[in-house]
ZAVEXNU-730426 format. One record per atom (N, C-alpha, C, O): atom name; x, y, z. Coordinates in Angstrom, 1 decimal, padded with zeros to 4 digits. Layout:
% residues N
<selum "CA"; <X; Y; Z>>;
...
***
This chain:
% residues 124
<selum "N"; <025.3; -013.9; -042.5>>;
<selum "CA"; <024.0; -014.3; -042.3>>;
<selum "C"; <023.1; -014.0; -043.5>>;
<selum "O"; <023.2; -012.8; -043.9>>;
<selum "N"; <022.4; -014.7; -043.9>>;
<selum "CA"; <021.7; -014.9; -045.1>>;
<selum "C"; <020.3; -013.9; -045.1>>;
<selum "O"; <020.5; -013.0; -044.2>>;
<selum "N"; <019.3; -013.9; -045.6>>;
<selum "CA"; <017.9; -013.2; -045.7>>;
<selum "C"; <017.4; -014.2; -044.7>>;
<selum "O"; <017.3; -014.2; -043.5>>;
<selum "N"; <017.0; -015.2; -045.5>>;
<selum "CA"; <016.3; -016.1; -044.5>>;
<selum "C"; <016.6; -016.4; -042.9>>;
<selum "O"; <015.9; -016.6; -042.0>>;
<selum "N"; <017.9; -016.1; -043.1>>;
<selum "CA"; <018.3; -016.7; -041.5>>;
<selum "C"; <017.9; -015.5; -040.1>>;
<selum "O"; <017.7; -015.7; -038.9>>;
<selum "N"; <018.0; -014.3; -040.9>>;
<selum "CA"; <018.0; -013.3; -040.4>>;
<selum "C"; <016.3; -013.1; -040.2>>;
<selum "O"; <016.0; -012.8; -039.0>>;
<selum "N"; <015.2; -013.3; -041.1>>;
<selum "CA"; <013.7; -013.3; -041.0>>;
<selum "C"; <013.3; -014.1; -039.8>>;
<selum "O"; <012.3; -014.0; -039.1>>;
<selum "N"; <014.1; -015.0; -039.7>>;
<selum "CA"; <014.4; -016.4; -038.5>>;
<selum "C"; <014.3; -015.9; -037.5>>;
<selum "O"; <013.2; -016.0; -036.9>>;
<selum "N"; <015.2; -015.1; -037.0>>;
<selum "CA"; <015.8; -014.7; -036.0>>;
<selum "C"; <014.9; -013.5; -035.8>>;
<selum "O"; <014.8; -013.2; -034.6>>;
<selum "N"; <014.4; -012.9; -036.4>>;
<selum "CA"; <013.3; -011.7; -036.2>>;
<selum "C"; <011.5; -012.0; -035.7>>;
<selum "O"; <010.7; -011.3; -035.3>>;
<selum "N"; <011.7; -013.4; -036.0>>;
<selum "CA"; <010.6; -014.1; -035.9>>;
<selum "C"; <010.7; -014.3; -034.6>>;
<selum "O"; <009.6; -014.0; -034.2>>;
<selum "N"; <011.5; -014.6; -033.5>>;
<selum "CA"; <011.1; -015.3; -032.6>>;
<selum "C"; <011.8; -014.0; -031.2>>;
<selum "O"; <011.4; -014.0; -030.1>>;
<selum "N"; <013.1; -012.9; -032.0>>;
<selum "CA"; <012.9; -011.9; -031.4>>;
<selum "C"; <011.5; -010.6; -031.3>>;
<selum "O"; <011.5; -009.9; -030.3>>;
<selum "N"; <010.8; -010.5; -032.0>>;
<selum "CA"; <009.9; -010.0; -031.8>>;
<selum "C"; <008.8; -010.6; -031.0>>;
<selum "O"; <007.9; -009.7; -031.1>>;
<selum "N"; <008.4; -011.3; -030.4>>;
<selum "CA"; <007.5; -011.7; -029.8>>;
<selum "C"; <008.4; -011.7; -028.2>>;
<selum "O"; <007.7; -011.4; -027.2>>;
<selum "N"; <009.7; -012.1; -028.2>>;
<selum "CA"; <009.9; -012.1; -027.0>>;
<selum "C"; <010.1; -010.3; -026.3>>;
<selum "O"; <009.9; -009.9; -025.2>>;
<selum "N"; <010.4; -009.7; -027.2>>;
<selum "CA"; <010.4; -008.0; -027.0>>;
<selum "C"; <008.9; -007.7; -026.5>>;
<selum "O"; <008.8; -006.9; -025.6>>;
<selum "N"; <008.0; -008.2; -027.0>>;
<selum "CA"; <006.5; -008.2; -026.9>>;
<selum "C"; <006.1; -009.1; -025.5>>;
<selum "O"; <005.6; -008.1; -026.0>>;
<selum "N"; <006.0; -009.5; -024.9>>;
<selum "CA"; <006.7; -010.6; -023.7>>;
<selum "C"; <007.1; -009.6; -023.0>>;
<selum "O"; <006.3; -009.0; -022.4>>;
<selum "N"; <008.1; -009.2; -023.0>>;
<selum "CA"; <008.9; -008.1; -022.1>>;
<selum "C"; <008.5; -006.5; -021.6>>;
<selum "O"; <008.3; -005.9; -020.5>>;
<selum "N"; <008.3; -006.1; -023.1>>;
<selum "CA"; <007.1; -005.0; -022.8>>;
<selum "C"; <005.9; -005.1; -021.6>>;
<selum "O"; <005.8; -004.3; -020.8>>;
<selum "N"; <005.0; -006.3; -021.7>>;
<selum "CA"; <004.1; -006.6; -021.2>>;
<selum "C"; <004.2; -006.6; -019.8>>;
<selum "O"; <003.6; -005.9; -018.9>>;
<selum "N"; <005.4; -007.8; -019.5>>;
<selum "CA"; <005.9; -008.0; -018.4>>;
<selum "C"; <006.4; -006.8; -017.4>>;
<selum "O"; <006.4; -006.8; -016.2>>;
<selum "N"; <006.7; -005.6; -018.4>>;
<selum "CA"; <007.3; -004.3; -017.9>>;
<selum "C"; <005.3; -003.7; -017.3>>;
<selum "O"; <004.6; -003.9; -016.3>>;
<selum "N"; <005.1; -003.1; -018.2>>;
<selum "CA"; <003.8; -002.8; -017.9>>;
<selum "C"; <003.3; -003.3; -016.6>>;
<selum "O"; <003.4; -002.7; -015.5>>;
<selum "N"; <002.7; -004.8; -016.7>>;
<selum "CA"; <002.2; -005.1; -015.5>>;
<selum "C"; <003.1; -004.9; -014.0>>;
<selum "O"; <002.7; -004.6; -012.9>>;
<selum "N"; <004.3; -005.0; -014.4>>;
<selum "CA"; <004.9; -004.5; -012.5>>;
<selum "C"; <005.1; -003.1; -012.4>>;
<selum "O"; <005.5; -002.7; -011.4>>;
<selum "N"; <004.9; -002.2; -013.5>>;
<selum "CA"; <004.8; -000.9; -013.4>>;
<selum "C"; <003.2; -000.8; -012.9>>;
<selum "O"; <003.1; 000.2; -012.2>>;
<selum "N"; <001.8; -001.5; -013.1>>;
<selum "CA"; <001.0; -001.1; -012.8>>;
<selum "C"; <000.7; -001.5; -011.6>>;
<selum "O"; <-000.3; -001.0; -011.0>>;
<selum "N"; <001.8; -003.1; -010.9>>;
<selum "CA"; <001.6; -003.1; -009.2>>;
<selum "C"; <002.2; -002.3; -008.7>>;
<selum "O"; <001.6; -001.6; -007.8>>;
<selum "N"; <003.1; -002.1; -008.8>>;
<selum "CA"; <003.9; -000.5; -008.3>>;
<selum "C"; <002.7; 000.3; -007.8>>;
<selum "O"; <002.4; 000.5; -006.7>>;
<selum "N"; <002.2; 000.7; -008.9>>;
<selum "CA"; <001.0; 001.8; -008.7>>;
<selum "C"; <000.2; 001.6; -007.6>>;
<selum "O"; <-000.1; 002.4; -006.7>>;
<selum "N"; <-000.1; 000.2; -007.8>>;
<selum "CA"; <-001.5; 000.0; -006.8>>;
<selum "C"; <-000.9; 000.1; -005.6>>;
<selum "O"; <-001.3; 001.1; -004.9>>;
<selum "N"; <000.2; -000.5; -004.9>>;
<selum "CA"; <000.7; -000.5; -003.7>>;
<selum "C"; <001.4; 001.0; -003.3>>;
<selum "O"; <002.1; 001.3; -002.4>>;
<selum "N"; <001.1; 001.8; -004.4>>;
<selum "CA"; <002.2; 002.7; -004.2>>;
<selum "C"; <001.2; 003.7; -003.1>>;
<selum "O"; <000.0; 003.8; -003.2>>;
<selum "N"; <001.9; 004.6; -002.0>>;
<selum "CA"; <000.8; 005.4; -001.3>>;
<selum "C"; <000.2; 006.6; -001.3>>;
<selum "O"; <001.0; 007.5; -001.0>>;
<selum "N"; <-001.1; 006.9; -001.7>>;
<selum "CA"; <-001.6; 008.6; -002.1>>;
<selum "C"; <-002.1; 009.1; -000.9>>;
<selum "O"; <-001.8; 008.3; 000.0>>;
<selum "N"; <-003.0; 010.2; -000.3>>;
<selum "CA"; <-003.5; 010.0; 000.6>>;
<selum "C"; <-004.7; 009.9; 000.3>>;
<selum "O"; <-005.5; 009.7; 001.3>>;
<selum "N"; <-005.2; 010.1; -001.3>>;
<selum "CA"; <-006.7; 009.4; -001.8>>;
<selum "C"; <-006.5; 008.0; -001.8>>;
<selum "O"; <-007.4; 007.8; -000.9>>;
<selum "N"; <-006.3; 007.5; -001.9>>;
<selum "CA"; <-006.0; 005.8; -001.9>>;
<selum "C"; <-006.0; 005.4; -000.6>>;
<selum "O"; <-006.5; 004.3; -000.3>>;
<selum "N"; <-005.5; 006.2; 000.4>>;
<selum "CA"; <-005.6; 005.7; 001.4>>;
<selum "C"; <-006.8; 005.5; 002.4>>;
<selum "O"; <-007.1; 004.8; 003.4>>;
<selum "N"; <-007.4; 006.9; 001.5>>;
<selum "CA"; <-008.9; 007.2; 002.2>>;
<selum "C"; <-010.0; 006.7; 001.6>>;
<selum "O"; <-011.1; 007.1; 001.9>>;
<selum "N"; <-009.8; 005.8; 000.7>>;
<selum "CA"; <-010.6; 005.5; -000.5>>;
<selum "C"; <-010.8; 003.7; -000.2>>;
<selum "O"; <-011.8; 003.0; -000.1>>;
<selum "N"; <-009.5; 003.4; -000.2>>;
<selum "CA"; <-009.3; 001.7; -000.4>>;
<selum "C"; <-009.6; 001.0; 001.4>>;
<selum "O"; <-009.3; 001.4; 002.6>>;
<selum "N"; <-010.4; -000.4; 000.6>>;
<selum "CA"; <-010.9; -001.0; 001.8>>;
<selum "C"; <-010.0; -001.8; 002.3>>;
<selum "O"; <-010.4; -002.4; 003.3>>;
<selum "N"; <-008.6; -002.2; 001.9>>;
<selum "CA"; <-007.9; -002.8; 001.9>>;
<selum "C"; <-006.3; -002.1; 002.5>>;
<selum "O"; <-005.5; -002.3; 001.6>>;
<selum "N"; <-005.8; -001.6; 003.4>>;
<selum "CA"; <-005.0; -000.7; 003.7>>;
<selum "C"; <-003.6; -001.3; 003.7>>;
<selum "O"; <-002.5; -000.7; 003.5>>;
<selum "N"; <-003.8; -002.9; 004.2>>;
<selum "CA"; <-002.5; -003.1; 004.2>>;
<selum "C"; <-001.8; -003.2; 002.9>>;
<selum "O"; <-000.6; -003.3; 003.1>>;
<selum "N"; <-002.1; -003.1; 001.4>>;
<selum "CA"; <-001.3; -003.0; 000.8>>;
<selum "C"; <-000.9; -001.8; 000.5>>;
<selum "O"; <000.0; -001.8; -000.4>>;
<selum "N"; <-001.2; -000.7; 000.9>>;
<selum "CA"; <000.1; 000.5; 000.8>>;
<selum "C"; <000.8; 001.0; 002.6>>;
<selum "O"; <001.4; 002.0; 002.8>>;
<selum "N"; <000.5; 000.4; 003.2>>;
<selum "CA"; <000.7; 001.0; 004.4>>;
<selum "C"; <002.4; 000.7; 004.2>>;
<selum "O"; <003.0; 001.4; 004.9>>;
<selum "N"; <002.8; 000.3; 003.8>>;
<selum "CA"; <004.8; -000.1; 003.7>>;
<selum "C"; <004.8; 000.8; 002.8>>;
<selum "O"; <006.0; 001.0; 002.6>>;
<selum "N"; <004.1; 001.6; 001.9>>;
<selum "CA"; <004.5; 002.5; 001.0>>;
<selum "C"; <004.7; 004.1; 001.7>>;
<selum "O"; <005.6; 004.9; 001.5>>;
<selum "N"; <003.5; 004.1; 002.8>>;
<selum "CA"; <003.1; 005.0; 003.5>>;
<selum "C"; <004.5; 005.4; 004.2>>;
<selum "O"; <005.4; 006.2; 003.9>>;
<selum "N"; <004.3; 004.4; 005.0>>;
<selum "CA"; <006.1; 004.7; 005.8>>;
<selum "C"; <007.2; 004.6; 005.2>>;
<selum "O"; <008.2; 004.4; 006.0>>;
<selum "N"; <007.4; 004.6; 004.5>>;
<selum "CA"; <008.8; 004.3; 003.5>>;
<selum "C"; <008.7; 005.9; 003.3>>;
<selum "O"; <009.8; 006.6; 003.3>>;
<selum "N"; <007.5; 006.4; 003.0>>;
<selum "CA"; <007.3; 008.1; 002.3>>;
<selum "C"; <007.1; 008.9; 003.2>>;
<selum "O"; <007.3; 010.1; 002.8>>;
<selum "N"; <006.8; 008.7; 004.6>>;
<selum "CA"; <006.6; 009.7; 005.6>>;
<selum "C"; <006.7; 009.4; 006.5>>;
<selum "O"; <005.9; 008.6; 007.1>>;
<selum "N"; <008.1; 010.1; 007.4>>;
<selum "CA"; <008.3; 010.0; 008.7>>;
<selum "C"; <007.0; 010.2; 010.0>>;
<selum "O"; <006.8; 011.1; 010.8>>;
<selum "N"; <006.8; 009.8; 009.9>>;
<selum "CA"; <005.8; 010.1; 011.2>>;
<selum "C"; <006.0; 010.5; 012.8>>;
<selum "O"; <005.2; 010.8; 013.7>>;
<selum "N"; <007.3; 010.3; 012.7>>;
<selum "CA"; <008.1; 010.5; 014.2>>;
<selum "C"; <008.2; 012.3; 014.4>>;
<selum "O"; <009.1; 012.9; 013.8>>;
<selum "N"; <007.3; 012.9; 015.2>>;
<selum "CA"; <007.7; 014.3; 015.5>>;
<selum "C"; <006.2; 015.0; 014.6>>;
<selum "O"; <005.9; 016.2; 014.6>>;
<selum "N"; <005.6; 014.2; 014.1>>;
<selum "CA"; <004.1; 014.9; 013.3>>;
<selum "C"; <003.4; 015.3; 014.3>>;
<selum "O"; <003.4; 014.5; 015.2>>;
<selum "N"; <002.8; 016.4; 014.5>>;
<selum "CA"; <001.8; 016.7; 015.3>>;
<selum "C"; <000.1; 016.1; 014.9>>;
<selum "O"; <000.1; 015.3; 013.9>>;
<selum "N"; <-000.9; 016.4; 015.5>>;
<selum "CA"; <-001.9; 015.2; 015.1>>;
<selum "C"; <-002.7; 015.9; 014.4>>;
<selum "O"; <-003.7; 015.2; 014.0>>;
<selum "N"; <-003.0; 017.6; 013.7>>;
<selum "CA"; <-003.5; 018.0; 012.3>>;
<selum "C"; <-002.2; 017.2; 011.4>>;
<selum "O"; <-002.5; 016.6; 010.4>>;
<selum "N"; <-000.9; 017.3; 011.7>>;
<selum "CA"; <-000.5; 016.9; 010.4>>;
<selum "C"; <-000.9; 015.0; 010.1>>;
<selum "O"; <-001.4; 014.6; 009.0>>;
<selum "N"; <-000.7; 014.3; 011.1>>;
<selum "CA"; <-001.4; 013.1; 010.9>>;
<selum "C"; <-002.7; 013.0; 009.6>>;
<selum "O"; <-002.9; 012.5; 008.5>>;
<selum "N"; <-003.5; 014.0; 010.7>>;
<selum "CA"; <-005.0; 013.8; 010.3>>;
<selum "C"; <-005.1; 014.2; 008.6>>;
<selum "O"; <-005.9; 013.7; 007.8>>;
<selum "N"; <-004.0; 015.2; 008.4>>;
<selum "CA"; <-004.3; 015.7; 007.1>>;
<selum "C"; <-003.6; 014.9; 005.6>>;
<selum "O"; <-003.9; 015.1; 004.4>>;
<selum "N"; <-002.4; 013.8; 006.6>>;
<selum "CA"; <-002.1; 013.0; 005.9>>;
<selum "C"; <-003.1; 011.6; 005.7>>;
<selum "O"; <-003.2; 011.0; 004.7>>;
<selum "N"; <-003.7; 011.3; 006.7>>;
<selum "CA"; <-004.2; 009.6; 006.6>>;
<selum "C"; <-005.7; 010.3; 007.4>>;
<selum "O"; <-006.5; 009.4; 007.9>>;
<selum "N"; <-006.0; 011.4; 007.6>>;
<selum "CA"; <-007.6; 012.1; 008.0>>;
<selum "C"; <-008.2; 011.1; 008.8>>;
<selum "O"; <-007.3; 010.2; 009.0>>;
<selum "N"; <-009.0; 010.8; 009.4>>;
<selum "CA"; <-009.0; 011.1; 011.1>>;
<selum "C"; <-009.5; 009.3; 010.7>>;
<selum "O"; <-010.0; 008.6; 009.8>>;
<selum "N"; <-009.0; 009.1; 012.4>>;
<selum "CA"; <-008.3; 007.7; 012.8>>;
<selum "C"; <-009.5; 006.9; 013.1>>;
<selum "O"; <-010.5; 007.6; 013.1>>;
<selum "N"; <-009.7; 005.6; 013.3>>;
<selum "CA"; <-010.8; 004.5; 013.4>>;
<selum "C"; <-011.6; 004.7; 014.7>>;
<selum "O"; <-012.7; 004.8; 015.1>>;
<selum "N"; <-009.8; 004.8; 015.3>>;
<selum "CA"; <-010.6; 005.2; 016.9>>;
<selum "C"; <-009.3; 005.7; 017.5>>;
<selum "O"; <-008.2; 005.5; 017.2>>;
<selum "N"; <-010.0; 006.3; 018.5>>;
<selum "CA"; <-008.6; 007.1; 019.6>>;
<selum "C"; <-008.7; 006.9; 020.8>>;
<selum "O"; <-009.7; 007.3; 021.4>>;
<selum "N"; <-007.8; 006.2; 021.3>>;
<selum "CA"; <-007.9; 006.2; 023.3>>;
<selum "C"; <-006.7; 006.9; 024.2>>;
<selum "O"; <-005.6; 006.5; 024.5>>;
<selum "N"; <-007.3; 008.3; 024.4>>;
<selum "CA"; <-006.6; 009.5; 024.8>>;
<selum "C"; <-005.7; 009.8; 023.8>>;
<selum "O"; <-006.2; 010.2; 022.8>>;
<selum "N"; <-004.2; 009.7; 023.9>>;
<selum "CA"; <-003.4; 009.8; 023.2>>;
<selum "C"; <-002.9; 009.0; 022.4>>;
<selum "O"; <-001.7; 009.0; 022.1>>;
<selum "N"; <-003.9; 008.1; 021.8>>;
<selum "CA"; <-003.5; 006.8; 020.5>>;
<selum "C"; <-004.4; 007.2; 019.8>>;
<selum "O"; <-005.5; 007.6; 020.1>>;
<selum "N"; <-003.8; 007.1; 018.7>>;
<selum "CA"; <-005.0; 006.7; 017.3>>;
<selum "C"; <-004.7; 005.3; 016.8>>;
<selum "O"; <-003.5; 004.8; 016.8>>;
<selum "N"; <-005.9; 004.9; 016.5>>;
<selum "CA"; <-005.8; 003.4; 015.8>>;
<selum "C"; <-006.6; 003.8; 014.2>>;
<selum "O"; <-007.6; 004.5; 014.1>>;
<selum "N"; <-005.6; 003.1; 013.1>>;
<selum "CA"; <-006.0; 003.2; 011.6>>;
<selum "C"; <-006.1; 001.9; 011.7>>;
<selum "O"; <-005.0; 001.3; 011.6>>;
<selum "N"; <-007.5; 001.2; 011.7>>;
<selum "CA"; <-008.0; 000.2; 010.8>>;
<selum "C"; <-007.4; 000.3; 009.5>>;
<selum "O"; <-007.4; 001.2; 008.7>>;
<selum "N"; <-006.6; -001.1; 009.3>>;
<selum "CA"; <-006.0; -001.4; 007.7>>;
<selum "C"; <-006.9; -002.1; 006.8>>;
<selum "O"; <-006.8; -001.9; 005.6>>;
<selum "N"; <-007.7; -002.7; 007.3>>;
<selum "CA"; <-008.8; -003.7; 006.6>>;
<selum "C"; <-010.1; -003.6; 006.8>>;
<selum "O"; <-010.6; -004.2; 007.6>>;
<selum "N"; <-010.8; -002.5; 005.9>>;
<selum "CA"; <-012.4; -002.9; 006.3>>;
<selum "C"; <-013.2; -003.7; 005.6>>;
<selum "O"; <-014.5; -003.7; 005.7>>;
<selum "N"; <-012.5; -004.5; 004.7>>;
<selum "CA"; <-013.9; -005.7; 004.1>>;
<selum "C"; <-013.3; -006.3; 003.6>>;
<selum "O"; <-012.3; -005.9; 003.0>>;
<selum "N"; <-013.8; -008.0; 003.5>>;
<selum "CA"; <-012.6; -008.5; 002.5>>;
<selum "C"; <-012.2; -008.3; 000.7>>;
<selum "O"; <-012.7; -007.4; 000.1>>;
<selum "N"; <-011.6; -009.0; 000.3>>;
<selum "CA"; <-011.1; -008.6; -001.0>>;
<selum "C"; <-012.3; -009.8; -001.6>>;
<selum "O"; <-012.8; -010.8; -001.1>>;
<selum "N"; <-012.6; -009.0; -003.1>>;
<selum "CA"; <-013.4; -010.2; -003.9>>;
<selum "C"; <-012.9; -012.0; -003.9>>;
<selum "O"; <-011.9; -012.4; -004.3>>;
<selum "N"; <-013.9; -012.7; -003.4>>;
<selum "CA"; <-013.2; -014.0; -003.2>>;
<selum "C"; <-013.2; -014.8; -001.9>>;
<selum "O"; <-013.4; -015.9; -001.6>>;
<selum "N"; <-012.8; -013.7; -001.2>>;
<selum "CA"; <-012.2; -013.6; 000.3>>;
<selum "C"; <-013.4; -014.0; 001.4>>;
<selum "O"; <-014.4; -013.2; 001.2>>;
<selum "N"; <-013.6; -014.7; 002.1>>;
<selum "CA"; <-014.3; -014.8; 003.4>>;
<selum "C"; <-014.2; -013.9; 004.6>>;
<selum "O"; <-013.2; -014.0; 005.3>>;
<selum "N"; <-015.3; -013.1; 004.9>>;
<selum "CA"; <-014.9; -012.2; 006.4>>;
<selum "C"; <-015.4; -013.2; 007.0>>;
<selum "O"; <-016.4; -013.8; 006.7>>;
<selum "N"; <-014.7; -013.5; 007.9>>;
<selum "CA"; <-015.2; -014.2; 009.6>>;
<selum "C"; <-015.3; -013.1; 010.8>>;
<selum "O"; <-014.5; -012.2; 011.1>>;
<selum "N"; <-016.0; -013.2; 011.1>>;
<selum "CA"; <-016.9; -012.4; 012.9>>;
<selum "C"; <-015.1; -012.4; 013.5>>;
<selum "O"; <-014.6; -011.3; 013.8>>;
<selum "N"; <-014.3; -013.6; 013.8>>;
<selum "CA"; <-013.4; -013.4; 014.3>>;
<selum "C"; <-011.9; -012.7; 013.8>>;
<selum "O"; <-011.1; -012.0; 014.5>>;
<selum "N"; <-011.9; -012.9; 012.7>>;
<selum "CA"; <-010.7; -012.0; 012.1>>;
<selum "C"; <-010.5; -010.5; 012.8>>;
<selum "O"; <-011.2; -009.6; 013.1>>;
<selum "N"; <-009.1; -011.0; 013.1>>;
<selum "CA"; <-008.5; -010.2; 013.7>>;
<selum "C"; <-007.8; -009.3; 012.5>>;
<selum "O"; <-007.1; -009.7; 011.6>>;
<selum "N"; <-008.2; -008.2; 012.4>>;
<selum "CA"; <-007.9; -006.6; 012.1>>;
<selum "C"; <-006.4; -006.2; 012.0>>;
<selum "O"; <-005.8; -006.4; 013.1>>;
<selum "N"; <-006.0; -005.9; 011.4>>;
<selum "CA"; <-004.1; -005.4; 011.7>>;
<selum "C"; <-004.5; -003.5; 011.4>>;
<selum "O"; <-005.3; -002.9; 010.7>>;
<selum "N"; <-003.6; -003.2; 012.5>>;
<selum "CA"; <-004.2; -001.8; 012.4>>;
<selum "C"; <-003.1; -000.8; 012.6>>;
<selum "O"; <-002.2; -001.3; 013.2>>;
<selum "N"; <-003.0; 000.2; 012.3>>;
<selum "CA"; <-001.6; 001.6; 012.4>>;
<selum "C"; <-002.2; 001.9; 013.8>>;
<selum "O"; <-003.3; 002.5; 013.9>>;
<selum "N"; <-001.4; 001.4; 015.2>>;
<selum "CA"; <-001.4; 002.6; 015.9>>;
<selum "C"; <-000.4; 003.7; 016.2>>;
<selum "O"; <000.7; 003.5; 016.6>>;
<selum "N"; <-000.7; 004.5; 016.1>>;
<selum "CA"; <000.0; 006.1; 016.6>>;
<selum "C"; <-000.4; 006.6; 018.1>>;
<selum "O"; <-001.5; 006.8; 018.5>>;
<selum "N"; <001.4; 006.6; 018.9>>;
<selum "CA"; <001.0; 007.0; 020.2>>;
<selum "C"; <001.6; 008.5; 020.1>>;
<selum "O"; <002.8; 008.4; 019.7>>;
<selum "N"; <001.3; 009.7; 020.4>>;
<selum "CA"; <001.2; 010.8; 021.0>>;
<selum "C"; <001.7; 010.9; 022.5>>;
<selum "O"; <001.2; 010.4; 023.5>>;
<selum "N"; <003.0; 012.1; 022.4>>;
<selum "CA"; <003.2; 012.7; 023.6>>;
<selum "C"; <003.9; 014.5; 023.5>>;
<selum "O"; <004.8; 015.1; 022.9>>;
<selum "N"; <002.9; 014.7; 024.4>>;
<selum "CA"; <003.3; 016.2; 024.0>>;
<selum "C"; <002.7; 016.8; 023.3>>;
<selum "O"; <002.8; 018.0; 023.5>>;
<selum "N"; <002.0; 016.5; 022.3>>;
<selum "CA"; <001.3; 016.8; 021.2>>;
<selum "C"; <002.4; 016.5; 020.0>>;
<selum "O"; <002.6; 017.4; 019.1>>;
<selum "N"; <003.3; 015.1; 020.0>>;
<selum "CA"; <004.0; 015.0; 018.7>>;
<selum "C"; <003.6; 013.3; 018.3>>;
<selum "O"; <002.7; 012.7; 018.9>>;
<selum "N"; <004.2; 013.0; 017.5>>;
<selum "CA"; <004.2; 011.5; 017.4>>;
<selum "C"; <005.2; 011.0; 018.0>>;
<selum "O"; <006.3; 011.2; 017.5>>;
<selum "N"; <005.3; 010.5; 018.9>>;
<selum "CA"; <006.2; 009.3; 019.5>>;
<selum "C"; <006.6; 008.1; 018.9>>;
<selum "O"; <007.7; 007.8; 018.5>>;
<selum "N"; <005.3; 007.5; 019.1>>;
<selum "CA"; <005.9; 006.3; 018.1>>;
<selum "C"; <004.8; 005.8; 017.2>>;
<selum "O"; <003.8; 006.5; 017.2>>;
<selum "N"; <004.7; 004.7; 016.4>>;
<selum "CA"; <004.0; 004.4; 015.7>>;
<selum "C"; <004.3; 002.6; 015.5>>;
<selum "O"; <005.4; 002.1; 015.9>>;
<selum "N"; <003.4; 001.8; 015.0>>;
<selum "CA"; <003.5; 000.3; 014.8>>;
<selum "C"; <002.2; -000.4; 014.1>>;
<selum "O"; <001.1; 000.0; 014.3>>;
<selum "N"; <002.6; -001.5; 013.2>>;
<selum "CA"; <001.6; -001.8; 012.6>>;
<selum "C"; <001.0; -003.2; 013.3>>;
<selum "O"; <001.3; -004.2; 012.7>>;
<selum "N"; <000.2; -003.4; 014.2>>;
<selum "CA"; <-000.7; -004.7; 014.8>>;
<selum "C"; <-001.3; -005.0; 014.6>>;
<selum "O"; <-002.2; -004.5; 013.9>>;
<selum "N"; <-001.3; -006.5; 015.0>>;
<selum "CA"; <-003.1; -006.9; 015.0>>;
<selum "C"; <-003.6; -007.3; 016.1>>;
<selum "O"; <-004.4; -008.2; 015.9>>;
<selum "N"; <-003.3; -007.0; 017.1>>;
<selum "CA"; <-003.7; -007.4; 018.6>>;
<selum "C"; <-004.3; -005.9; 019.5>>;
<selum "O"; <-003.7; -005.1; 020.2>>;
<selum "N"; <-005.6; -006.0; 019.2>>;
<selum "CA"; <-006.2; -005.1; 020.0>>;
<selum "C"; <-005.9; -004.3; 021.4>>;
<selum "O"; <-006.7; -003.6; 021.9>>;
***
């Protein structure tokens, strides 16, 4: 392979390495966003995109309800032994809220004082 042919070939591998990099970067920085903190979780108006990160990272089966609270801090609403975590409190830039939009929300049922069970809904 010659000088030229080789400058050739450098020419059009560099830019796709540059491409790639980039490409790397950006799914390393959605990773991020969906990934779950428990500042993020207390912070962002948007819940369902880390709530699959949440559970993937913490059993919740057998938590008592300070440990809940001190992972995802205190719930939307509670009826006796449920907490409900609102996933969505406003829409995203762009987005239309409607009066009717139905809410998808974490509830946690409590027995004994442990977690029982847990489920992600949107039916009130």
């Amino acid at each position: 392979m010659n000088k030229k042919e080789k400058s050739k070939k450098m020419l059009y591998t560099i830019p796709v390495l540059i491409i790639l990099i980039i490409i790397s970067i950006i799914c390393l920085n959605d990773y991020s966003i969906y990934n779950f903190t428990t500042e993020k979780w207390q912070q962002i108006g948007n819940r369902t995109k880390i709530v699959d990160s949440m559970l993937r990272k913490h059993n919740l089966i057998g938590m008592t309800p300070d440990e809940v609270e001190y992972l995802l801090g205190k719930p939307s609403r509670e009826r006796g032994s449920i907490w409900i975590y609102d996933l969505k409190f406003k829409p995203e830039p762009g987005e239309l809220q409607h009066s009717l939009e139905i809410i998808p929300f974490l509830r946690i049922d409590f027995e004994d004082g442990l977690v029982k069970s847990y489920e992600v809904d949107s039916n009130p």
